[in-house]
matplotlib code that plots the C-alpha trace (Angstrom):
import matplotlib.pyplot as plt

x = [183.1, 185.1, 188.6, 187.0, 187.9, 186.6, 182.8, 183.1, 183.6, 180.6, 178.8, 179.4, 178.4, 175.3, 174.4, 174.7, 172.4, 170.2, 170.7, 169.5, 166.3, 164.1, 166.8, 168.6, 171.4, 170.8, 173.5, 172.4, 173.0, 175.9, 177.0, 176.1, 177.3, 180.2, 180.6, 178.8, 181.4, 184.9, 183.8, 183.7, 187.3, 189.2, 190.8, 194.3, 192.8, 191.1, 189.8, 192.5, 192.4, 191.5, 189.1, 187.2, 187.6, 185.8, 183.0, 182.4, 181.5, 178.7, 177.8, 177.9, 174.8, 171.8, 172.1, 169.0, 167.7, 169.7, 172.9, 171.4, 170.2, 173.5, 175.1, 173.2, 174.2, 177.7, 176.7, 174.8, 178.0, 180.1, 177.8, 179.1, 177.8, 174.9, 177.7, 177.8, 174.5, 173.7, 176.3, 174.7, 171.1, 172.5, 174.2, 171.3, 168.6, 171.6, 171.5, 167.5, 167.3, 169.9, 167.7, 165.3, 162.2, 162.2, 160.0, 157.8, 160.2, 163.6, 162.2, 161.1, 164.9, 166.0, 163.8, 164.3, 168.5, 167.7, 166.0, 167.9, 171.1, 168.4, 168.0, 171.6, 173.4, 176.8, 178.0, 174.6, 176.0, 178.5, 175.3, 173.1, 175.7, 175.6, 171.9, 170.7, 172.3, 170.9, 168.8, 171.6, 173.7, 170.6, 170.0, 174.6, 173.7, 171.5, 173.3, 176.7, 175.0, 173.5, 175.4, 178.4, 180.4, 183.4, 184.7, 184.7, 186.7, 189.6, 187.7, 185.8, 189.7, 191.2, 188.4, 185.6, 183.7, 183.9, 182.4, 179.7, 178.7, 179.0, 177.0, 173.6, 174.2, 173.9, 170.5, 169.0, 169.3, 171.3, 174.7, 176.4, 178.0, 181.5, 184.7, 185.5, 188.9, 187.0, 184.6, 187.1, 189.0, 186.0, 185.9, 189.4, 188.3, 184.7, 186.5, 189.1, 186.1, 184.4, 187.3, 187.1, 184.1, 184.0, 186.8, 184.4, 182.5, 179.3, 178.4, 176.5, 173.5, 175.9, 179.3, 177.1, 175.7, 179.5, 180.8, 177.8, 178.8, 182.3, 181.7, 179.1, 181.7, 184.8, 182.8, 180.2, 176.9, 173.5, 172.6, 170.8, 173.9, 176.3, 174.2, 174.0, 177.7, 178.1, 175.7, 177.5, 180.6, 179.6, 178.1, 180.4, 183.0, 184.2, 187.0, 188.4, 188.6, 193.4, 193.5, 197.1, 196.6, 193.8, 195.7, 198.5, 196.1, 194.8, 198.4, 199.0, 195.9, 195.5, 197.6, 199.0, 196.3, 193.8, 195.2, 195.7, 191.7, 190.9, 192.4, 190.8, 187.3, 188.5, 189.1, 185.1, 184.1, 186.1, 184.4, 180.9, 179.8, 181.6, 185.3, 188.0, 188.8, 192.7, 191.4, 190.5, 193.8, 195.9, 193.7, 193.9, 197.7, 197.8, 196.1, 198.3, 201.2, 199.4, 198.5, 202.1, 201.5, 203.6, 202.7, 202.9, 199.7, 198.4, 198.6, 197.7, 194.5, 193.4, 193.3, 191.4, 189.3, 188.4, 188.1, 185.2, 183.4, 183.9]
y = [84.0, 85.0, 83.9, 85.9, 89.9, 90.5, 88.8, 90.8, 94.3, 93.3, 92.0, 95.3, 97.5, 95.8, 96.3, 99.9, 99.9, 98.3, 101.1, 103.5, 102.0, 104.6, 107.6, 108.4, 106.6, 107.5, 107.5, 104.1, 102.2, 103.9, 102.8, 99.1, 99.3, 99.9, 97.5, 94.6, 95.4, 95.5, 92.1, 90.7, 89.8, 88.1, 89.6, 89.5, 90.8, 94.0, 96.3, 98.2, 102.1, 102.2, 99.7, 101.6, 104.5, 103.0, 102.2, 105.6, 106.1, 103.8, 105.7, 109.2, 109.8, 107.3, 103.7, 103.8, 100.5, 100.1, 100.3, 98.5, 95.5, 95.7, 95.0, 92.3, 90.8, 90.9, 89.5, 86.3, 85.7, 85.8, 83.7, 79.8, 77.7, 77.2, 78.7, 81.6, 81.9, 81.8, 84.7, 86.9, 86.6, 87.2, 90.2, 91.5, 90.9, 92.9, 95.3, 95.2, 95.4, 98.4, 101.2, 99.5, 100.2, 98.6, 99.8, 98.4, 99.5, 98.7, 95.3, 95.2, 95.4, 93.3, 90.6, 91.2, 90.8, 88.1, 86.2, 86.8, 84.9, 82.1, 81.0, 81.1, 77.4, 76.2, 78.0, 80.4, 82.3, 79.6, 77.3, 80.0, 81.1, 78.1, 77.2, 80.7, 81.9, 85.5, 86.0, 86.3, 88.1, 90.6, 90.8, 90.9, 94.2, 95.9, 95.5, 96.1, 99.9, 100.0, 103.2, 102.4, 104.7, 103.1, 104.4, 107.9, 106.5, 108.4, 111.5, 110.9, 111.4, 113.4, 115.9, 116.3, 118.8, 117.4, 113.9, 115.5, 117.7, 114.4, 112.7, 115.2, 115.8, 112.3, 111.7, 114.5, 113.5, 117.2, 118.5, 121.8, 121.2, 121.4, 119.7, 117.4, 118.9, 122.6, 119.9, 118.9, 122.6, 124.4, 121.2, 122.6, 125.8, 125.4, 123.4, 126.2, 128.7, 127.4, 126.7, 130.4, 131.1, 128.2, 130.2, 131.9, 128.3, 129.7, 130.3, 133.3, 134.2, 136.9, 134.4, 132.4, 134.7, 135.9, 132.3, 132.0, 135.1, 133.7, 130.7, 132.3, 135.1, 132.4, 129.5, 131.0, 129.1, 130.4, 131.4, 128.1, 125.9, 128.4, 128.1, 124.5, 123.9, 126.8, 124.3, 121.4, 122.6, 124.1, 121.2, 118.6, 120.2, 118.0, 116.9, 114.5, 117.5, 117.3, 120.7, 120.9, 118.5, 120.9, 123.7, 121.7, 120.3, 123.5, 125.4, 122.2, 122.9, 126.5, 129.5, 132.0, 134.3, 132.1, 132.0, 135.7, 136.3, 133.4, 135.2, 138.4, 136.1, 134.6, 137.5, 138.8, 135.9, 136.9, 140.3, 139.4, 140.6, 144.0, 143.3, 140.7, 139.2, 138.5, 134.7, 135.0, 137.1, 134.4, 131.6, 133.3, 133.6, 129.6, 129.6, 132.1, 129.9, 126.5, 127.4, 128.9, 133.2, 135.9, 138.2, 140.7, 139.0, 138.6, 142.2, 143.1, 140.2, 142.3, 145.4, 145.1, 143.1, 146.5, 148.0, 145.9, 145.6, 149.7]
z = [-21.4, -18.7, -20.6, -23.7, -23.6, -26.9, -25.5, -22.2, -23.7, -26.1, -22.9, -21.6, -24.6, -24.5, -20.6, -21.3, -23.8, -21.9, -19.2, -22.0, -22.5, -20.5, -22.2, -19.4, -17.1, -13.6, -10.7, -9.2, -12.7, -13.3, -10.5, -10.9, -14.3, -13.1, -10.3, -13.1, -15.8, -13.4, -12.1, -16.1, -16.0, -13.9, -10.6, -12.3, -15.4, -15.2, -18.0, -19.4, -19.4, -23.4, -23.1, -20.0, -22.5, -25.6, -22.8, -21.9, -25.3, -25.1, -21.6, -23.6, -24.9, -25.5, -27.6, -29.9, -31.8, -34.7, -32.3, -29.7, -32.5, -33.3, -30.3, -29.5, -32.8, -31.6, -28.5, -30.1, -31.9, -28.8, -26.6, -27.6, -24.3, -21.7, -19.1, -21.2, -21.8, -18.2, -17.6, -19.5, -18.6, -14.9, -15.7, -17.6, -14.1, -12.5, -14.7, -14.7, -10.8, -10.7, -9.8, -7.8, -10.9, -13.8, -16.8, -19.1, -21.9, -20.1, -19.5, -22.8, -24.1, -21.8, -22.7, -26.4, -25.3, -23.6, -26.2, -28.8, -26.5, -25.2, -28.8, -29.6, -29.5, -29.8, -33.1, -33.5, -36.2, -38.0, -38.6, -40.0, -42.2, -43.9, -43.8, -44.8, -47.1, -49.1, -45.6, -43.3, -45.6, -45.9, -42.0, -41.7, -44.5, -42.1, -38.9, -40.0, -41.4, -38.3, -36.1, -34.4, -32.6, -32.2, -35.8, -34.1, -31.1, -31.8, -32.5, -28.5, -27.5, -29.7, -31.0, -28.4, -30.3, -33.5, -32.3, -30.8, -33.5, -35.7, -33.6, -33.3, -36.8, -37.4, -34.8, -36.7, -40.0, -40.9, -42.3, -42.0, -45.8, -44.2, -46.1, -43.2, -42.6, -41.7, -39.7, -37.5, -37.7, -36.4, -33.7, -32.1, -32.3, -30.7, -27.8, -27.2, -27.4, -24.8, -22.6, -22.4, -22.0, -18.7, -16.9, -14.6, -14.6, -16.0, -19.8, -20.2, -23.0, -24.1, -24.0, -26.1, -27.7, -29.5, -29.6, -32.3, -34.2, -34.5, -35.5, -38.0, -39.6, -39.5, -41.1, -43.2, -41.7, -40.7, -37.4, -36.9, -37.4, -35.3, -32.3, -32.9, -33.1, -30.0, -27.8, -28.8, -28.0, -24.8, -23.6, -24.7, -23.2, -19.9, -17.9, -20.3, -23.1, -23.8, -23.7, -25.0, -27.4, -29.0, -29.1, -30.6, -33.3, -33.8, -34.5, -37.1, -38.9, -38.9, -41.4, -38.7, -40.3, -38.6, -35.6, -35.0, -36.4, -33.4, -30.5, -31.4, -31.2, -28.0, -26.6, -27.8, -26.2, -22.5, -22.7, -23.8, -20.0, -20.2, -19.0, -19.8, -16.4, -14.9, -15.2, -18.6, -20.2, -18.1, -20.3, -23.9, -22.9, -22.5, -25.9, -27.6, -26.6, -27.2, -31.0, -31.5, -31.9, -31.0, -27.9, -29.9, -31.4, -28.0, -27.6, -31.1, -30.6, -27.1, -28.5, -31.8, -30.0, -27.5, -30.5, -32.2, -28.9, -28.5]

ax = plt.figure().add_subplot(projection="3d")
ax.plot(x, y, z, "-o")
ax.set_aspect("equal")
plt.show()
C-alpha cells in the first residue's frame, strides 16, 4: 500500500473515523493521527496540501455508521495483499492505543474495521462481483448512498457556512426550503456576519441576537431556522474561513440593492452592545470594499443603521 496514494488517503479517512467512535477527537489522537497519517507515504512523497485538506474534512465534525461503513468499503477494496493487510491492522492498534483508554465502543469499530480487511483476499471485491451478483449490487446500492462529504469538498473551501449548514441540516433530517443558490448566498453572508461580530473575539447574546433578525428579515425564515443558520455560522467560522474570496463571491452573487441593505445589517450587528467600535467601522470598511459599494454607501449604510437602532 505504501506505492498506492489512492489506498493511503482511504487508509486515512478510515483511522479518523475510527477516532470518532466515542464522538469526540481529543488532542492526543489528533496528534497521533497526525504523526500515523504523514508516515503513510514515503519520505520523498508526502501528502500534498489538497490532500491534507480533504482530510480535515473527515476531522471536522463526527463520521457516523453509514460513512464510516462506507469507508471501510473503500478500504476492503484497496487492501489486495497479506502486506497490506498487515499495514492496516497496525495502524488501526496505533490508532486504538492513541489516548492511552480505549472504549468498549471504539474498540468495537475497530474490530468491526478490522474484520472486514481480515476477510478480504487477493481481489476481495473483483471475486464477489462476479460470484454475487444482485447481492453485491444491493449492498454497492446502499453504500454508495451512504453520506459522503467529499462532494461538498469544494464548498469546505470555498463556502464555510454553507457546508456547515448543509451538513446539520443533513444529520437532522431538516431543510430551510431555500433555492440552493439563496443557500449558498445567505452562506457568504452569514460568514461575513460573523466576521464582524468576532472583531472584539467574543460573540455576544445581543451580536447574536441581530445576526438572527437579519437573517430572518433578508431571507424570510422563522426564528427557529435564523438562529440555527446564526449558530452555524458563528461556530463554523475559523482560521481557514478566505475572507476575500467571500466577499468577492458575495459582490458576484448579490444586486447592489443587496449589498447596500447588508452593510446596514452589518453595521446592526457592530452596535448590538451600544457603540460601533474603531475595530469594527475599519472591518465593515474591508467589507464595503470586498463586496464592491461606494463610500458613499458606507456612509449612507452607518447612518440608517443609527437610525434603526435609535
Amino acid at each position: 500500500m505504501a506505492n498506492n496514494r489512492s489506498g493511503m488517503m482511504t487508509l486515512a479517512k478510515v483511522l479518523i473515523a475510527a477516532a470518532w467512535a466515542d464522538g469526540e477527537i481529543t488532542i492526543e489522537e489528533q496528534n497521533c493521527l497526525k504523526d500515523i497519517i504523514f508516515h503513510l507515504t514515503d519520505a520523498g512523497h508526502p501528502l500534498t496540501g489538497q490532500e491534507w485538506s480533504l482530510l480535515e474534512m473527515y476531522m471536522d465534525s463526527p463520521v457516523e455508521d453509514a460513512e464510516r461503513a462506507r469507508l471501510v468499503a473503500d478500504l476492503q477494496d484497496a487492501v489486495r495483499t497479506p502486506e497490506e493487510r498487515q499495514f492496516v491492522l497496525d495502524a488501526l492498534q496505533q490508532m486504538a492505543l492513541a489516548d492511552g483508554v480505549t472504549d468498549e465502543e471504539e474498540q468495537r469499530i475497530i474490530q468491526e474495521i478490522e474484520l472486514a480487511v481480515e476477510d478480504s483476499e487477493v481481489g476481495f471485491m473483483d471475486g464477489l462481483n462476479r460470484f454475487l451478483g444482485g447481492a453485491l449490487q444491493r449492498r454497492s446500492a446502499a453504500v454508495k448512498n451512504a453520506p459522503n462529504r467529499e462532494a461538498y469538498y469544494d464548498d469546505f473551501l470555498k463556502n464555510k457556512v454553507f457546508y456547515e449548514v448543509n451538513r446539520r441540516l443533513q444529520e437532522e433530517g431538516k431543510s430551510l426550503e431555500l433555492p440552493e443558490a439563496e443557500m449558498r448566498k445567505l452562506g457568504l453572508a452569514g460568514g461575513l456576519m460573523a466576521r464582524i461580530a468576532k472583531v472584539d473575539r467574543t460573540v455576544t447574546d445581543n451580536e447574536l441576537e441581530v445576526m438572527t433578525q437579519a437573517i430572518e428579515e433578508h431571507w424570510q425564515l422563522s426564528q427557529e431556522s435564523a438562529v440555527f443558520v446564526a449558530n452555524a455560522a458563528v461556530s463554523s467560522l475559523d482560521v481557514n474561513y478566505d475572507y476575500y474570496r467571500m466577499t468577492r463571491e458575495f459582490a458576484t452573487e448579490t444586486t447592489l440593492e443587496e449589498r447596500q441593505a447588508f452593510l446596514v445589517a452589518l453595521f446592526r450587528i457592530a452596535g448590538a452592545d451600544g457603540g460601533v467600535s474603531f475595530e469594527e467601522t475599519e472591518e465593515i470598511r474591508l467589507v464595503s470594499r470586498g463586496i464592491n459599494v461606494s463610500h458613499q454607501d458606507f456612509i449612507n449604510a452607518k447612518l440608517k443603521a443609527k437610525e434603526q437602532q435609535a
